[in-house]
N, C-alpha and C positions, 0 to 999 in steps of 0.2 A: 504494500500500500504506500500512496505517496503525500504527502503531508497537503495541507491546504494551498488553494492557488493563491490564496491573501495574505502576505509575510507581516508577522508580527509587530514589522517595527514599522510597518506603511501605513499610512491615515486614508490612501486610495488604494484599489486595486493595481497591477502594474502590471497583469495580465489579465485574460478575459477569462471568467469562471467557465468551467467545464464540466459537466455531468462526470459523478462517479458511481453511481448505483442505478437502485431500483426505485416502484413507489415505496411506500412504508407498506410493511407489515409486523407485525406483536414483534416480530424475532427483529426487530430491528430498533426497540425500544430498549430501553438499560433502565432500571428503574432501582433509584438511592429511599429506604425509606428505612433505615435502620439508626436513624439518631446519631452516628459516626460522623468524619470528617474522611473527604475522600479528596485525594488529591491529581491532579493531569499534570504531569510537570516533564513527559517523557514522550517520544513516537511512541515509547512499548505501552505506556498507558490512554493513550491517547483513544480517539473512537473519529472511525473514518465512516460515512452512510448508516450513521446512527442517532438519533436523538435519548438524551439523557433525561429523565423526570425525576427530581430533587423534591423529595415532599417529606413530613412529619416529622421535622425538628432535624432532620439530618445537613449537614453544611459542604460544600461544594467547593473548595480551593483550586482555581487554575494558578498555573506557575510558566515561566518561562520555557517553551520546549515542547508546551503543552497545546492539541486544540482536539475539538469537536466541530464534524463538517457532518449537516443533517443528511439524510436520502434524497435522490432526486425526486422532484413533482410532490414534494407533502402540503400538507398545511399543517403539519407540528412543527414548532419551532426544535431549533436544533437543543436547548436545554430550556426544561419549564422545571420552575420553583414554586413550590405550594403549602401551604397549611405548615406555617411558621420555620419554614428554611430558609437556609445563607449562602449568598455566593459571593466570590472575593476573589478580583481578579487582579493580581501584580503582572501579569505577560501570558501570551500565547492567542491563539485565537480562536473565536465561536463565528462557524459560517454557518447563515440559514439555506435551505433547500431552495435548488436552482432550479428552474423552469424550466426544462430541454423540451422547445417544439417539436421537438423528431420523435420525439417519447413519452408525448404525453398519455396515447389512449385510454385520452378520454378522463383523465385527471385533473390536476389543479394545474393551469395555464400562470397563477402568480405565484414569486416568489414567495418561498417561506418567512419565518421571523429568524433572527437570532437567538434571541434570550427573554422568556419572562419571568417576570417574578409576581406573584400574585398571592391572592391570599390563599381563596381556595375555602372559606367556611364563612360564618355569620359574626366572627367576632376580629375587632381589631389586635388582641391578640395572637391569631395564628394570619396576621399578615408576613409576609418572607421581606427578606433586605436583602440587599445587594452593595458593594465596598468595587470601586475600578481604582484603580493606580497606571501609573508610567507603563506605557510597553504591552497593555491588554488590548485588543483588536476584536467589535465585536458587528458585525457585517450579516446587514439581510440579504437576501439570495435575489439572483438577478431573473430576470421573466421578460425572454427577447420578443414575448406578443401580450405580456399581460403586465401587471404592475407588480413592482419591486417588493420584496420583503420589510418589513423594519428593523431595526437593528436591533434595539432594546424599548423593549413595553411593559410598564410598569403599572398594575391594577387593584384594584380595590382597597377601602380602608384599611388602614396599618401597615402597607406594602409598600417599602421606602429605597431609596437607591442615593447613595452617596458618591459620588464622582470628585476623583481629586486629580485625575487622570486618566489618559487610554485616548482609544480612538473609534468612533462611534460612528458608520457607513451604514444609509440605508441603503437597499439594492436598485438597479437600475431597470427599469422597466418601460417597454414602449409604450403604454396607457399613460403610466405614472411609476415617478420614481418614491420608494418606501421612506418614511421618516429616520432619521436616525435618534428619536426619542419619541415613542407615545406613551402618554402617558396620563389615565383614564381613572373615574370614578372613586374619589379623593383619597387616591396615592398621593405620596410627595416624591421629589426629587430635587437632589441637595447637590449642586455643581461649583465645584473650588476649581475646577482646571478641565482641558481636554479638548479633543478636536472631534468637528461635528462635521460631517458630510451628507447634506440631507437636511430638511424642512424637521422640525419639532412642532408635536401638536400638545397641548393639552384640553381635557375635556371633562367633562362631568364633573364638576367640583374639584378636579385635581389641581394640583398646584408644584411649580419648579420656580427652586431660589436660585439667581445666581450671584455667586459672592466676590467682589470686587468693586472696579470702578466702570459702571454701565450706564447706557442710553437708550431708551425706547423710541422708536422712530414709527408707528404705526405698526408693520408686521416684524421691523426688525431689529433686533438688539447689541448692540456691539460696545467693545470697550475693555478692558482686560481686567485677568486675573489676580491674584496676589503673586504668583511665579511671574509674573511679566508676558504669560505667552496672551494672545489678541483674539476674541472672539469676533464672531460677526457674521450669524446664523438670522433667520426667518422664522417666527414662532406661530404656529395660529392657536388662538382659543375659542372655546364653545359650549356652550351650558355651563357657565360657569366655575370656566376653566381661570387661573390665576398663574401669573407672572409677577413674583416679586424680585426687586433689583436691590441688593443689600451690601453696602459698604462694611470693611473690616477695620478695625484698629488698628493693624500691622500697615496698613496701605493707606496712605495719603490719593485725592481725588482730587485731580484740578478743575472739577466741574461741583460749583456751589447746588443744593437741591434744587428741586426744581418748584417752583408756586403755580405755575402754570396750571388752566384745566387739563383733565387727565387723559381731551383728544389730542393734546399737543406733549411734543416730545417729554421725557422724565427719566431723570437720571439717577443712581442708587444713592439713598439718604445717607446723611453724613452718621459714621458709627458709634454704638453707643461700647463702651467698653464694657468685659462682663470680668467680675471681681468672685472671687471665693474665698472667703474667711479674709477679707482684707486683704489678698492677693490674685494680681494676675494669674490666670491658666493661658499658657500658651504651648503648642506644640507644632514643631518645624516639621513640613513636608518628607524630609529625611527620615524623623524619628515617625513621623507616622508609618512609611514604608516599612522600615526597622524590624518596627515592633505589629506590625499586622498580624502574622499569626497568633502572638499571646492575647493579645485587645481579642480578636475572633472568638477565642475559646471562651473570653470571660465577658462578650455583649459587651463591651465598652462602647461600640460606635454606638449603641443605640438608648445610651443613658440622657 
């Protein structure tokens, strides 16, 4: 088997996806529901025309070395998270399921998703999370007659995704191309860094912060990070979907708030500092990477 056509460290394709399998069928499902921690960090543990299901408290570590490339023609995303599970990507990559016209009979013409994480039950408690870092690549599947995959779609109350890095590619599709964030029926999604290839939608009371110095512009948002790298992505919302723009303490903004009505442009408010026992808490991008696996084990992203 031969590793994904999307290299880890590219934020675009640099070749054109190519069908590696079949439709799905059961045998072609992997399914995590053992409360463990499992980790992809190698070709030998890797999963080529397979999709992954992460559900009931069990946690999902990809590592550098590592991917998951779905089956051709599904509409399961290549890994789905449910009913209070974790995924936590430092490197490697997630492709969603390609569209091969030649091969469809009679299947799904669009792309797959990438990754979801979802809740999966009626309580904000068994929402799932997700953690991306430096170097993770997670890519909807491309559909040369239909529409693209998304990359990551994040769902239902208590289902949160924290981004501090990676690279986020919806797939490319001749109708339409796929979002590289949906994100549905109030989830949150919490963005400190990363690159976005692809239209971001929120919907249904969901809501995505991004943290830095930002501008709303009608559909579009730009403005950079606390790393210094520049966003400058397309957002739509809908049923009372939410876009907040939030400044940090560590980052100075050369753009004063904004008074303006809220059809006219608004930039991220000036920070309020947050204090514990009469000190600062801060923690540097480095040490966050660091120490990701210990924080995992013991829910600290999600205190």
């Amino acid at each position: 088997t031969n590793a994904p056509t999307i290299l880890p460290v590219t934020a675009e394709p640099t070749t054109p996806r190519a069908p590696t399998g079949s439709p799905i069928e059961l045998s072609d499902i992997t399914q995590w529901n053992d409360g463990e921690t499992h980790v992809i960090n190698s070709k030998e543990t890797s999963f080529l025309d397979e999709s992954i299901v992460v559900t009931r408290g069990t946690t999902f570590l990809l590592e550098p070395g590592g991917y998951v490339e779905a089956p051709l023609n599904t509409n399961w995303p290549a890994v789905r998270l449910s009913i209070g599970s974790m995924f936590a990507g430092t490197g490697g990559a997630i492709n969603g399921s390609y569209a091969d016209p030649s091969f469809l009979e009679g299947e799904y013409e669009d792309g797959g998703d990438g990754l979801h994480i979802n809740n999966g039950q009626s309580s904000d408690v068994t929402g799932s999370k997700g953690s991306f870092f430096d170097g993770v690549v997670i890519v909807g599947g491309d559909a040369p007659i239909g529409v693209g995959g998304n990359a990551l779609y994040v769902n239902g109350f208590g289902s949160e995704a924290k981004i501090y890095g990676g690279s986020f590619v919806g797939g490319k599709g001749a109708k339409d191309n796929g979002y590289s964030i949906l994100v549905q029926n109030s989830a949150k999604v919490h963005v400190y860094s990363g690159s976005f290839d692809g239209e971001i939608k929120v919907d249904r009371s969901a809501e995505i912060i991004f943290y830095g110095c930002f501008k709303r512009d009608r559909l579009q948002v730009s403005g950079t990070f606390p790393d210094e790298t520049y966003l400058d992505v397309s957002i739509r919302t809908s049923y009372g979907g939410e876009i907040t723009l939030m400044a940090v303490s560590e980052q100075e903004c050369d753009t004063a708030p904004s008074t303006s009505p809220t059809n006219f442009p608004t930039v991220s408010p000036r920070p309020t500092p947050k204090y514990n026992h009469g000190d600062r808490n801060t923690l540097s991008f480095a040490e966050m990477s660091l120490s990701l696996a210990s924080m995992l084990l013991f829910g600290l992203f999600w205190i």
